[in-house]
ChimeraX commands (.cxc) that place a marker at each C-alpha (Angstrom):
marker #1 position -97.98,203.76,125.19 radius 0.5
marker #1 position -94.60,202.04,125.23 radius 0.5
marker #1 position -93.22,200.77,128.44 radius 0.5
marker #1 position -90.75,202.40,131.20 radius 0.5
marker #1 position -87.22,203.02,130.08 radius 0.5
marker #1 position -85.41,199.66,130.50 radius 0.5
marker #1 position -83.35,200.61,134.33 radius 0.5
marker #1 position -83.03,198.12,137.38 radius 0.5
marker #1 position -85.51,199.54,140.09 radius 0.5
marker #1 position -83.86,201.40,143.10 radius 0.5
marker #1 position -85.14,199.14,145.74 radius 0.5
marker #1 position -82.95,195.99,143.46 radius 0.5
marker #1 position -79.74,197.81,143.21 radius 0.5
marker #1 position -80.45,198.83,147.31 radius 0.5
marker #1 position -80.24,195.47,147.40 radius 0.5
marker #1 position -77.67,193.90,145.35 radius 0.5
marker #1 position -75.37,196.49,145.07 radius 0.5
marker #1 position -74.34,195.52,141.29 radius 0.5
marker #1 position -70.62,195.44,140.46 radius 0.5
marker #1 position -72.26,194.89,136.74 radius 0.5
marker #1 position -75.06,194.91,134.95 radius 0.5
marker #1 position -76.43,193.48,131.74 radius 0.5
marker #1 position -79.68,194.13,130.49 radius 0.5
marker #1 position -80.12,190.65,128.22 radius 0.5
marker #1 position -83.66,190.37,127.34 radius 0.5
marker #1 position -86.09,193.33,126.28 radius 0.5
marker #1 position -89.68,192.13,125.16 radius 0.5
marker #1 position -92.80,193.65,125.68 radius 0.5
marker #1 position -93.68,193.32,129.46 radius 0.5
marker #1 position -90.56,192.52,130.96 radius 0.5
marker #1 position -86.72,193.24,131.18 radius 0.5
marker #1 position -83.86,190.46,131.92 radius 0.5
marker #1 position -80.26,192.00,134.14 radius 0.5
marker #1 position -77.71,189.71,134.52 radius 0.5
marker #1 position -76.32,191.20,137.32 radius 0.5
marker #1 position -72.99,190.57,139.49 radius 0.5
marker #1 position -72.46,191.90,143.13 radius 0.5
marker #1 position -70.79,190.77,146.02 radius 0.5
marker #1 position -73.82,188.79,147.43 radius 0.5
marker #1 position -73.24,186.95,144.13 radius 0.5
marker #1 position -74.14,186.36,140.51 radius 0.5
marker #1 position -78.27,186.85,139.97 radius 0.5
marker #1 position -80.73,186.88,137.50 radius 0.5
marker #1 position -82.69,189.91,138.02 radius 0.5
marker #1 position -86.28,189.85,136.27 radius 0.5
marker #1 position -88.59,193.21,136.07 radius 0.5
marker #1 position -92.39,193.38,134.86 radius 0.5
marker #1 position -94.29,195.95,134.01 radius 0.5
marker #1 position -98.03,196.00,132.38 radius 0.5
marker #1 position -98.07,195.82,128.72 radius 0.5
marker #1 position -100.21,198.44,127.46 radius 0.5
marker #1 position -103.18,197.48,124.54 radius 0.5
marker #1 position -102.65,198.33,120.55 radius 0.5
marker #1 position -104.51,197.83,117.71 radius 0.5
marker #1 position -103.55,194.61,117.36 radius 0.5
marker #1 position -103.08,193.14,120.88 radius 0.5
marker #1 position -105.05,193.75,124.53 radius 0.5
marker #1 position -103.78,194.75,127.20 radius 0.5
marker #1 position -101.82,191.96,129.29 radius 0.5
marker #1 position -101.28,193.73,132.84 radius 0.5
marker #1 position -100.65,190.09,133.84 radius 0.5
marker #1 position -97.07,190.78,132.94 radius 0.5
marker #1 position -96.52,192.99,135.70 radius 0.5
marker #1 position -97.41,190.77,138.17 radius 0.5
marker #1 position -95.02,187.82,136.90 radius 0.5
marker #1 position -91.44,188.27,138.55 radius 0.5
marker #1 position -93.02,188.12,141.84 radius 0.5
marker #1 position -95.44,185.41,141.26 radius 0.5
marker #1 position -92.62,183.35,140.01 radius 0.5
marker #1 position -90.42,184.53,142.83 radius 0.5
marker #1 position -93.29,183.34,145.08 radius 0.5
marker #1 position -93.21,179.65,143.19 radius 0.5
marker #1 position -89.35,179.59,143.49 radius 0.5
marker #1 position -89.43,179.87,147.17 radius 0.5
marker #1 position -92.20,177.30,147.56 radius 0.5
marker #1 position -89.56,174.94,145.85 radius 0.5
marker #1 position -87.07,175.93,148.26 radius 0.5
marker #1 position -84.84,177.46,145.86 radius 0.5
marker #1 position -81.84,179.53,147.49 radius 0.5
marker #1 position -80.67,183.18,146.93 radius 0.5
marker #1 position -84.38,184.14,146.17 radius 0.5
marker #1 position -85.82,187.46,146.34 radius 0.5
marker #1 position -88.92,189.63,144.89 radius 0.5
marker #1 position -91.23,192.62,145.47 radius 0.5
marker #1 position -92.95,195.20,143.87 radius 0.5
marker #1 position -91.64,198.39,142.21 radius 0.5
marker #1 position -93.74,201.47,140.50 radius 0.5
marker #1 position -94.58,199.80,137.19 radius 0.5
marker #1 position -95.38,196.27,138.24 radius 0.5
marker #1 position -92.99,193.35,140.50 radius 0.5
marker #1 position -89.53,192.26,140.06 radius 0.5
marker #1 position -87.20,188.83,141.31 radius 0.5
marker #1 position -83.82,188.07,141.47 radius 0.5
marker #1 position -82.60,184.51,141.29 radius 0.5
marker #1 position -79.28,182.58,140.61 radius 0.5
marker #1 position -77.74,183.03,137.22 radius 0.5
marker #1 position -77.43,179.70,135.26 radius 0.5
marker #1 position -74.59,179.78,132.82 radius 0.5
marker #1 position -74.86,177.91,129.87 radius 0.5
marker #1 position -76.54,176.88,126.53 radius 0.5
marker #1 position -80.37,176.96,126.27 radius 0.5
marker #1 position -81.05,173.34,124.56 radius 0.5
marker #1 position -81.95,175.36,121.08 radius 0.5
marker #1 position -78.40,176.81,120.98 radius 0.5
marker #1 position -76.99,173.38,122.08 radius 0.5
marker #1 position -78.34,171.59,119.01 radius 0.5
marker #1 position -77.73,174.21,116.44 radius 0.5
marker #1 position -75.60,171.88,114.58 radius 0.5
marker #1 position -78.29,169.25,114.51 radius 0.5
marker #1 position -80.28,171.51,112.66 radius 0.5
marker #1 position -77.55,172.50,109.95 radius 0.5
marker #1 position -78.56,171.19,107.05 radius 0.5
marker #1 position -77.18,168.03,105.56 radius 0.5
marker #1 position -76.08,167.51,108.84 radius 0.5
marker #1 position -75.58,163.86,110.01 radius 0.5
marker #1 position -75.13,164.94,114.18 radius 0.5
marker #1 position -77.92,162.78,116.00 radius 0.5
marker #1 position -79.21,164.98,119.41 radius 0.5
marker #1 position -77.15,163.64,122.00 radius 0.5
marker #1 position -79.70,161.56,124.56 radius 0.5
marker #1 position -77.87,162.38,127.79 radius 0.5
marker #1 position -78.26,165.98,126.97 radius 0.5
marker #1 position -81.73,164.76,126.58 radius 0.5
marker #1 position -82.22,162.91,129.76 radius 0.5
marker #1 position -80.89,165.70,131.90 radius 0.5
marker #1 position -84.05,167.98,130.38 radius 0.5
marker #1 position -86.04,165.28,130.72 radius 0.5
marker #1 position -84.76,165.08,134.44 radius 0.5
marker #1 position -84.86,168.29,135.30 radius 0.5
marker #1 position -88.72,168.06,134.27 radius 0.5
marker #1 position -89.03,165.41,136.67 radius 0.5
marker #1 position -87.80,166.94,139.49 radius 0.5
marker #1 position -90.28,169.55,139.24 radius 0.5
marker #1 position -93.17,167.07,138.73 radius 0.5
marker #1 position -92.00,165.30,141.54 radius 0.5
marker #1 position -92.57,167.87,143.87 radius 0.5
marker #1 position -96.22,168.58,142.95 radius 0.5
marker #1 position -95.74,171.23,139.97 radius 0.5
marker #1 position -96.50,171.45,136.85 radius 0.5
marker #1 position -94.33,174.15,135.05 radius 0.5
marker #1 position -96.89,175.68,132.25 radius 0.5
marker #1 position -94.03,176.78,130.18 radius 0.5
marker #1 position -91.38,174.39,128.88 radius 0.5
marker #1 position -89.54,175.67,125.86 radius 0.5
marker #1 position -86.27,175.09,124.62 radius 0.5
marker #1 position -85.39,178.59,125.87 radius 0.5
marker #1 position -86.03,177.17,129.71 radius 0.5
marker #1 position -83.80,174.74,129.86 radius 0.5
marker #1 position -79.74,176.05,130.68 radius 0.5
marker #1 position -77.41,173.09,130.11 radius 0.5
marker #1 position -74.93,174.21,132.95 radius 0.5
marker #1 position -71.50,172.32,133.18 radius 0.5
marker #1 position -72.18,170.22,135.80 radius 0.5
marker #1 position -76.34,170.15,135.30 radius 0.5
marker #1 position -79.82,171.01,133.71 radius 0.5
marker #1 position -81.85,173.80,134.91 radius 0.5
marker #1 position -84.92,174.46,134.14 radius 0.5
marker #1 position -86.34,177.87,134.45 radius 0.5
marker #1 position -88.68,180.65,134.06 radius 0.5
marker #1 position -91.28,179.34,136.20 radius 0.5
marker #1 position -93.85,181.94,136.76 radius 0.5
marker #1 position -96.85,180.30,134.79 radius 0.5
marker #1 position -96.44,177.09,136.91 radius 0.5
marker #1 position -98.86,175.21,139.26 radius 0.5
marker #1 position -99.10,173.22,142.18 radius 0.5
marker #1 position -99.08,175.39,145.34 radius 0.5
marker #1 position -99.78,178.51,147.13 radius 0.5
marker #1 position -98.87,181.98,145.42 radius 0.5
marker #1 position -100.12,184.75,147.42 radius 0.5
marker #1 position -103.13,186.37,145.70 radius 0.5
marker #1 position -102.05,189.49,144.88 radius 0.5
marker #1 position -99.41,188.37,142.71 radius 0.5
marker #1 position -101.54,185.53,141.16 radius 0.5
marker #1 position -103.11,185.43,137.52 radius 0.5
marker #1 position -104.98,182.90,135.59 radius 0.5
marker #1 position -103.34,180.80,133.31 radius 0.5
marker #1 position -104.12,181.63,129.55 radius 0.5
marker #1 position -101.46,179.76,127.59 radius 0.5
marker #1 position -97.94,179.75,126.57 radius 0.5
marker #1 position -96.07,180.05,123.47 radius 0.5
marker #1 position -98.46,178.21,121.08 radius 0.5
marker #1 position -95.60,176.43,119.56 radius 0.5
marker #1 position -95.42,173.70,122.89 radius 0.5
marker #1 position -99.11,173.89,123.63 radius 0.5
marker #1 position -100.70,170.83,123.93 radius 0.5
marker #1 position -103.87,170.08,122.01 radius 0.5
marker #1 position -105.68,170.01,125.38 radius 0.5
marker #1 position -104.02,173.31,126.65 radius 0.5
marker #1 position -104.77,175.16,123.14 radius 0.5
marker #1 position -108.20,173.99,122.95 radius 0.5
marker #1 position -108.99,174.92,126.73 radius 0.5
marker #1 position -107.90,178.35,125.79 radius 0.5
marker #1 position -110.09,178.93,122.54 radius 0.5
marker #1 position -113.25,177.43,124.38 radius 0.5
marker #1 position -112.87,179.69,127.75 radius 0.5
marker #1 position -109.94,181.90,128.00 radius 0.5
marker #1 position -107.73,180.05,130.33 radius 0.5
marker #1 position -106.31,176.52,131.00 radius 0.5
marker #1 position -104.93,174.16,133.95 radius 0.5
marker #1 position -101.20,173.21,133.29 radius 0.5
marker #1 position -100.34,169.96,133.19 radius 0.5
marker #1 position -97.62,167.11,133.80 radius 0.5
marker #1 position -99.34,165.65,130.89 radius 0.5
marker #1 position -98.92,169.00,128.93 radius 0.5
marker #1 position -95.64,169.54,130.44 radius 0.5
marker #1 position -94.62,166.26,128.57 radius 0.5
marker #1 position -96.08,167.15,125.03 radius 0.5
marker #1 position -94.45,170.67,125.58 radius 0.5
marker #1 position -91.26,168.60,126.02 radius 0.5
marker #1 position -91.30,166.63,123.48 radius 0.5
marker #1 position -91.81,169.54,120.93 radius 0.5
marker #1 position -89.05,171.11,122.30 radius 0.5
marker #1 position -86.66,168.71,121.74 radius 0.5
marker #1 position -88.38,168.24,118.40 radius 0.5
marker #1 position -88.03,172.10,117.54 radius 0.5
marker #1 position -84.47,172.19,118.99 radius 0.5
marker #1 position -83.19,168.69,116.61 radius 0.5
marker #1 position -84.59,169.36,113.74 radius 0.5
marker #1 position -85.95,173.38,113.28 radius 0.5
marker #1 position -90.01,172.35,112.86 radius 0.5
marker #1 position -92.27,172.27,114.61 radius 0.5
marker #1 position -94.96,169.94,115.98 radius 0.5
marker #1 position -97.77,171.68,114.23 radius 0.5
marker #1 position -98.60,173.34,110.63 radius 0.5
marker #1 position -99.83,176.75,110.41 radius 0.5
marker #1 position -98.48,179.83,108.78 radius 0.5
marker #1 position -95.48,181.57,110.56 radius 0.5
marker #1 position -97.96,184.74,110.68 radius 0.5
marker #1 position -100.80,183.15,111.34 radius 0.5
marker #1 position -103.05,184.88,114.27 radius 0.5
marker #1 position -102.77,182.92,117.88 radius 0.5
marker #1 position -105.93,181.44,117.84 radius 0.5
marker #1 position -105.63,180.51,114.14 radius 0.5
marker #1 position -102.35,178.55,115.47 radius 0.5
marker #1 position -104.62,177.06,118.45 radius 0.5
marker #1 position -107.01,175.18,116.12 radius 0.5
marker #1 position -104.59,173.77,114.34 radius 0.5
marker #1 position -102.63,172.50,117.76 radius 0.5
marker #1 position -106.12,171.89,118.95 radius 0.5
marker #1 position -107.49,169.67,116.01 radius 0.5
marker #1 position -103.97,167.87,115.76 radius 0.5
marker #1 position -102.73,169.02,112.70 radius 0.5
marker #1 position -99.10,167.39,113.10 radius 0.5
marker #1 position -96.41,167.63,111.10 radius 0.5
marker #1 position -94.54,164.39,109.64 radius 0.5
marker #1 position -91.23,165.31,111.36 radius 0.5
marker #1 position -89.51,162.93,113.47 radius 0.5
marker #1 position -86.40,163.48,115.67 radius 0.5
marker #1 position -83.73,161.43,113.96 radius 0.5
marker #1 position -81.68,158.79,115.97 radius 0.5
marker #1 position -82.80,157.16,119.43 radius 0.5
marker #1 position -85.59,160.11,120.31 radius 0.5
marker #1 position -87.47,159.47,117.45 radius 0.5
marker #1 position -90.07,157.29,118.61 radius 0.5
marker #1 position -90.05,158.58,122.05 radius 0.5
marker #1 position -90.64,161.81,121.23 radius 0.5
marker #1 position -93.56,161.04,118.86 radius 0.5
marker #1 position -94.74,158.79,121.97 radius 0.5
marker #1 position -94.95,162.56,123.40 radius 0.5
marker #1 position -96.35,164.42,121.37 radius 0.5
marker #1 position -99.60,162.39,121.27 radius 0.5
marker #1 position -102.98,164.01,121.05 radius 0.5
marker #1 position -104.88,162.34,123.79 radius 0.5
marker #1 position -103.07,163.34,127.32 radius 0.5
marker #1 position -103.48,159.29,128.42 radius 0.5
marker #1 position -101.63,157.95,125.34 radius 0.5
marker #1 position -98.08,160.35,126.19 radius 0.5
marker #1 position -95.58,158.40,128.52 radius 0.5
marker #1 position -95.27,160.18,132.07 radius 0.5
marker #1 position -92.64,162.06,132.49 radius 0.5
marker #1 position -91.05,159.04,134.85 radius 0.5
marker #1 position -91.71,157.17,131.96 radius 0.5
marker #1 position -89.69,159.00,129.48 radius 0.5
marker #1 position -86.53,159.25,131.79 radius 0.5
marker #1 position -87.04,155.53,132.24 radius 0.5
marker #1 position -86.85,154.95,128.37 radius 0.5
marker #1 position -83.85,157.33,128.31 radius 0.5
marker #1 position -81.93,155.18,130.67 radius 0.5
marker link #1:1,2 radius 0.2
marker link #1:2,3 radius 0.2
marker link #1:3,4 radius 0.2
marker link #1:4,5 radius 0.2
marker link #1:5,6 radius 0.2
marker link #1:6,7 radius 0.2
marker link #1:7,8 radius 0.2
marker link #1:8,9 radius 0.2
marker link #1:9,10 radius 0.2
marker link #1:10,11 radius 0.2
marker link #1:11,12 radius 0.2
marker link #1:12,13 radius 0.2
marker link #1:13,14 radius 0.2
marker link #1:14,15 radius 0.2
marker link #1:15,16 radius 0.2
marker link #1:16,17 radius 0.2
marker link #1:17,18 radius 0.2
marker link #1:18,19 radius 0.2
marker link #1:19,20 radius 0.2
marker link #1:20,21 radius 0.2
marker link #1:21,22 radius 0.2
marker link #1:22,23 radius 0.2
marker link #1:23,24 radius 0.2
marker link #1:24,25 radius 0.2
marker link #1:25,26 radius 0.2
marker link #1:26,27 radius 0.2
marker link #1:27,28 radius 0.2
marker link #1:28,29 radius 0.2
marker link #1:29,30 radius 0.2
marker link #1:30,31 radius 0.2
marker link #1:31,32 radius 0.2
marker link #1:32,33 radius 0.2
marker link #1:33,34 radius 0.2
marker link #1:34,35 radius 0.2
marker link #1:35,36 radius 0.2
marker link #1:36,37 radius 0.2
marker link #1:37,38 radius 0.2
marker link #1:38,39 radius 0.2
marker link #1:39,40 radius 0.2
marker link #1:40,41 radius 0.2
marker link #1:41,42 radius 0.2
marker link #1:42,43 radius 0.2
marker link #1:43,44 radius 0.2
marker link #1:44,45 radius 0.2
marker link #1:45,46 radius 0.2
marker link #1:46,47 radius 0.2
marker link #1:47,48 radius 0.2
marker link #1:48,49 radius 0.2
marker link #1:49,50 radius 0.2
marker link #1:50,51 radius 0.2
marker link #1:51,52 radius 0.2
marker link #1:52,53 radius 0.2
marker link #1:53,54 radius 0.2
marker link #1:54,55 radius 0.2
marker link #1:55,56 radius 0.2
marker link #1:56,57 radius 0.2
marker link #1:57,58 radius 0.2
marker link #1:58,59 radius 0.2
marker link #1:59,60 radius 0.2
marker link #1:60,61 radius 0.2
marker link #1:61,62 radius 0.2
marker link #1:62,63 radius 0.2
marker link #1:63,64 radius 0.2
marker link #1:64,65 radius 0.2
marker link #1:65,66 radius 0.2
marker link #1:66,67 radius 0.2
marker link #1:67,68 radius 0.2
marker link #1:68,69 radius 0.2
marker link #1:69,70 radius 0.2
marker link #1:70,71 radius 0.2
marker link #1:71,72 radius 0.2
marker link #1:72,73 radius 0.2
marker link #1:73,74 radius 0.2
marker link #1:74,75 radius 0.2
marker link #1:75,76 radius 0.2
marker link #1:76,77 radius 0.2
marker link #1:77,78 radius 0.2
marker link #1:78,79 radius 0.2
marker link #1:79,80 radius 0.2
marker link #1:80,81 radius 0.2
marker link #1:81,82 radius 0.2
marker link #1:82,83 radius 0.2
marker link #1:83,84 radius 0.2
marker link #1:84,85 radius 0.2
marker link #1:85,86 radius 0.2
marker link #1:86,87 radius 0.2
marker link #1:87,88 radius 0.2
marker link #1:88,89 radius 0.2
marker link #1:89,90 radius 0.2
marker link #1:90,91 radius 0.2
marker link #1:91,92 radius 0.2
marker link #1:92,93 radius 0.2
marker link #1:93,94 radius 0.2
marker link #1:94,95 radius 0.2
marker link #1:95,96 radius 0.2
marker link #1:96,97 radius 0.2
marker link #1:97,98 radius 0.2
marker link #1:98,99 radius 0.2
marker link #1:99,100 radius 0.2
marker link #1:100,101 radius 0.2
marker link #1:101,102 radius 0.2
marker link #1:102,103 radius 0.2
marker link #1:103,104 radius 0.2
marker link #1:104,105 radius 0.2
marker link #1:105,106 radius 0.2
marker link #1:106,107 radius 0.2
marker link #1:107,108 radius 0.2
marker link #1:108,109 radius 0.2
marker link #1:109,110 radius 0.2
marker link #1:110,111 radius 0.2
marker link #1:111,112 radius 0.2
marker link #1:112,113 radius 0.2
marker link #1:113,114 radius 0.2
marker link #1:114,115 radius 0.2
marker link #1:115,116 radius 0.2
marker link #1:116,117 radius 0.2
marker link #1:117,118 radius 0.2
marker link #1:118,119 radius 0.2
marker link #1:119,120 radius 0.2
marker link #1:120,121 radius 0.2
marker link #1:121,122 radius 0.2
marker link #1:122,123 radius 0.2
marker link #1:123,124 radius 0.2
marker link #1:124,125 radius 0.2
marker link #1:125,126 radius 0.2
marker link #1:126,127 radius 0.2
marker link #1:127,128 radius 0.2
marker link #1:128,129 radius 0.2
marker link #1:129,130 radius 0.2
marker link #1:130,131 radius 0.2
marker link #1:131,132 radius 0.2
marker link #1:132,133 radius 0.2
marker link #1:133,134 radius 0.2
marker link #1:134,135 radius 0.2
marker link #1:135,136 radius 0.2
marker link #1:136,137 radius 0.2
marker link #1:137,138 radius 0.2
marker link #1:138,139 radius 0.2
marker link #1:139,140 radius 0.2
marker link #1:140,141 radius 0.2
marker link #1:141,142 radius 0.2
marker link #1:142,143 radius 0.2
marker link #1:143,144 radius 0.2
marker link #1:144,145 radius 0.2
marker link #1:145,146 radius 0.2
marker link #1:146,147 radius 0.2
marker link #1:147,148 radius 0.2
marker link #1:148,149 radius 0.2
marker link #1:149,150 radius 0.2
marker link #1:150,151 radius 0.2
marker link #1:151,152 radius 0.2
marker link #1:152,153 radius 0.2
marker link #1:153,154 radius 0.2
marker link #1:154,155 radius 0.2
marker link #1:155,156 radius 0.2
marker link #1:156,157 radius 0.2
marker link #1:157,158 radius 0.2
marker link #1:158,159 radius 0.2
marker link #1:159,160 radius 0.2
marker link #1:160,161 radius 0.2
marker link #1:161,162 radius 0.2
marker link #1:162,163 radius 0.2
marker link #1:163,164 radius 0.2
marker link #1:164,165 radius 0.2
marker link #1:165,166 radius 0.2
marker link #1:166,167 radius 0.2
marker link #1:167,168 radius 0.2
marker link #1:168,169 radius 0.2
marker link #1:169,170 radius 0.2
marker link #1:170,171 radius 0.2
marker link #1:171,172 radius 0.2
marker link #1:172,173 radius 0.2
marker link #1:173,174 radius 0.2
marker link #1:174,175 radius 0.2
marker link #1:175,176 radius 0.2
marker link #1:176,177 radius 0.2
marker link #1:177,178 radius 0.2
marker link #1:178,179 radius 0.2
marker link #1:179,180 radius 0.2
marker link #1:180,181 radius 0.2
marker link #1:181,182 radius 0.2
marker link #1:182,183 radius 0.2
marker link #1:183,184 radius 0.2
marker link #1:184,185 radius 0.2
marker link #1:185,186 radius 0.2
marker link #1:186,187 radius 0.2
marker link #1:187,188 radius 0.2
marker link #1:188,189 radius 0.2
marker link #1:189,190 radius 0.2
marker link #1:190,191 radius 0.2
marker link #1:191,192 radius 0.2
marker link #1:192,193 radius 0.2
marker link #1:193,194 radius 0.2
marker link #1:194,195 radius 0.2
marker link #1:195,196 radius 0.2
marker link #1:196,197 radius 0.2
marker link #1:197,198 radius 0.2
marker link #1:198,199 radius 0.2
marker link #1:199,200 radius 0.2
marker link #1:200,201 radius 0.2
marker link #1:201,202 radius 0.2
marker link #1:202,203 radius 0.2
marker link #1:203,204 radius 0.2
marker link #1:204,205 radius 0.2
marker link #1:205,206 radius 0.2
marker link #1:206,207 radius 0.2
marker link #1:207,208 radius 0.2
marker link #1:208,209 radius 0.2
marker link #1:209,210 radius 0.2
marker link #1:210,211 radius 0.2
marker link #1:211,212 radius 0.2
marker link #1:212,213 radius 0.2
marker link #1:213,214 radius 0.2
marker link #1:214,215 radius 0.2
marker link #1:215,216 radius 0.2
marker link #1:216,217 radius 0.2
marker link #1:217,218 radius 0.2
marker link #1:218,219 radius 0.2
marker link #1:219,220 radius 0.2
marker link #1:220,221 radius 0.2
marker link #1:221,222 radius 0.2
marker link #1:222,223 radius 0.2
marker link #1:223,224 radius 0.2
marker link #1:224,225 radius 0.2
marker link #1:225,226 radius 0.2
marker link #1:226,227 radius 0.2
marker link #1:227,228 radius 0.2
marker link #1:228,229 radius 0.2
marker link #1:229,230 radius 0.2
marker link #1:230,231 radius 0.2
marker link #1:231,232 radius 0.2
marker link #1:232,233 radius 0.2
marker link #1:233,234 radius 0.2
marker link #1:234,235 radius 0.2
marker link #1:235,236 radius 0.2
marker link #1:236,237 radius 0.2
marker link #1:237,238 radius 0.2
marker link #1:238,239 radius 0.2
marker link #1:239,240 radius 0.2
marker link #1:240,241 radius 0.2
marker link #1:241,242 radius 0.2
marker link #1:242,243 radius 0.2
marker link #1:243,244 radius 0.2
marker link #1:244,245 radius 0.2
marker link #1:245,246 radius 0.2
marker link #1:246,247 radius 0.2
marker link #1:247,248 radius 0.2
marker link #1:248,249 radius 0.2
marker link #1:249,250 radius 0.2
marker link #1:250,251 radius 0.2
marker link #1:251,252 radius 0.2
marker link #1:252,253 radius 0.2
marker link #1:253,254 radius 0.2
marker link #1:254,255 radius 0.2
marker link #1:255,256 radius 0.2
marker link #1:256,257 radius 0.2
marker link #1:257,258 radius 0.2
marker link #1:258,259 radius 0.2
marker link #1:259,260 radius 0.2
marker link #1:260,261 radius 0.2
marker link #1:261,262 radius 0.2
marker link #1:262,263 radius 0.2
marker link #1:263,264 radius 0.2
marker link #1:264,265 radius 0.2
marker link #1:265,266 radius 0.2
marker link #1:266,267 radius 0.2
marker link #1:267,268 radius 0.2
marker link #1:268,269 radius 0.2
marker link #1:269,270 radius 0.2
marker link #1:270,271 radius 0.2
marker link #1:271,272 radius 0.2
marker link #1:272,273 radius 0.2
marker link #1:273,274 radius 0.2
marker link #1:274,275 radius 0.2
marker link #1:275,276 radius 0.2
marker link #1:276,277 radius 0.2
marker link #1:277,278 radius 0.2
view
């Protein structure tokens, strides 16, 4: 059963009163607007439940996402926050960030034959940005190239509706099962393969990182496994520490290995790594 047609719910454009409207991001689960009005320029995020196939469950989870992440946003005292619940599942709107995600920054990095080193202070402001967030008791669940927006004037780190480290009202809450496996951490992956669900991390957070920037510099990733290999196939192999011999050229290199260490005690803190960056 595919999802509801892709439309911004009534009770959203009650509120915003768009000016325009861009859907950006269609994926099972969950719609993307980038959405101007005269309150102001928004990111509006809509989830519905994703139905089961032959080939996946069912993840209702998704449904319940914009709102649990609105519900961490406010926590953190973001501004210009908003979220609720519509027919097919919960929806937020939050600032828009433009920018770069830290993938599309690097592109050239990745070119091949290409001698462009990944600039550190782009780097540091990630790296930063992380920080901030660990600072305040959270641990984001989901850091991925795609989350961090390299604004003009600084980082921003987003899509936070997998994190931990306060309240979210129960109703919009949902266990933690994973993330992309590509940024899992060994710990994280094998949590998930023994019982179903894991505890994010600062600790994962910084592995997560540092196969990001990894991924972003140089196109690999931290772990071997077939591209179209099943998700828990990919899991053992995070899990047993199957890493490639890739290393980010230039200053990162040895820092990011530092990060991507098996054992959650041997990666620098996140502290640590701005510290090395600075």
């Amino acid at each position: 059963m595919p999802g509801p047609t892709p439309e911004l719910p009534i009770v959203v454009l009650d509120a915003l009163m768009p000016t325009t409207q861009r859907m950006v991001i269609n994926r099972r689960g969950s719609t993307v607007w980038e959405v101007e009005s005269h309150r102001g320029h928004y990111a509006v995020k809509v989830g519905y439940p994703i139905e089961a196939t032959a080939d996946w469950p069912a993840q209702p989870w998704t449904a319940l996402a914009p709102a649990r992440e609105g519900a961490v946003l406010l926590r953190l005292g973001v501004e210009g926050i908003a979220y609720g619940e519509w027919e097919h599942g919960t929806w937020n709107f939050q600032p828009w960030y433009e920018g770069p995600d830290l993938y599309r920054l690097w592109e050239r990095c990745r070119r091949k034959d290409s001698s462009i080193a990944p600039d550190t202070s782009v780097a540091l402001e990630c790296v930063e940005a992380l920080a901030e967030l660990h600072a305040k008791g959270w641990a984001h669940g989901d850091v991925q190239p795609a989350h961090f927006i390299i604004g003009p004037e600084r980082t921003h780190l987003i899509d936070l509706a997998l994190a931990r480290g306060g309240h979210v009202p129960e109703g919009h809450d949902f266990p933690f099962r994973g993330c992309l496996v590509h940024y899992e951490a060994p710990e994280i992956a094998r949590s998930v393969l023994d019982t179903g669900e894991a505890e994010p991390t600062p600790a994962a957070d910084v592995y997560a990182l540092g196969a990001s920037l990894l991924i972003s510099a140089t196109g690999w990733r931290a772990v071997e496994y077939p591209d179209d290999a099943p998700r828990p196939v990919q899991r053992e192999a995070v899990a047993n520490g199957r890493r490639r011999p890739v290393k980010v050229p230039g200053e990162l290199g040895e820092l990011v290995d530092a990060m991507l260490s098996h054992a959650p005690g041997d990666r620098p803190t996140i502290s640590e790594v701005v510290k090395a960056l600075t």
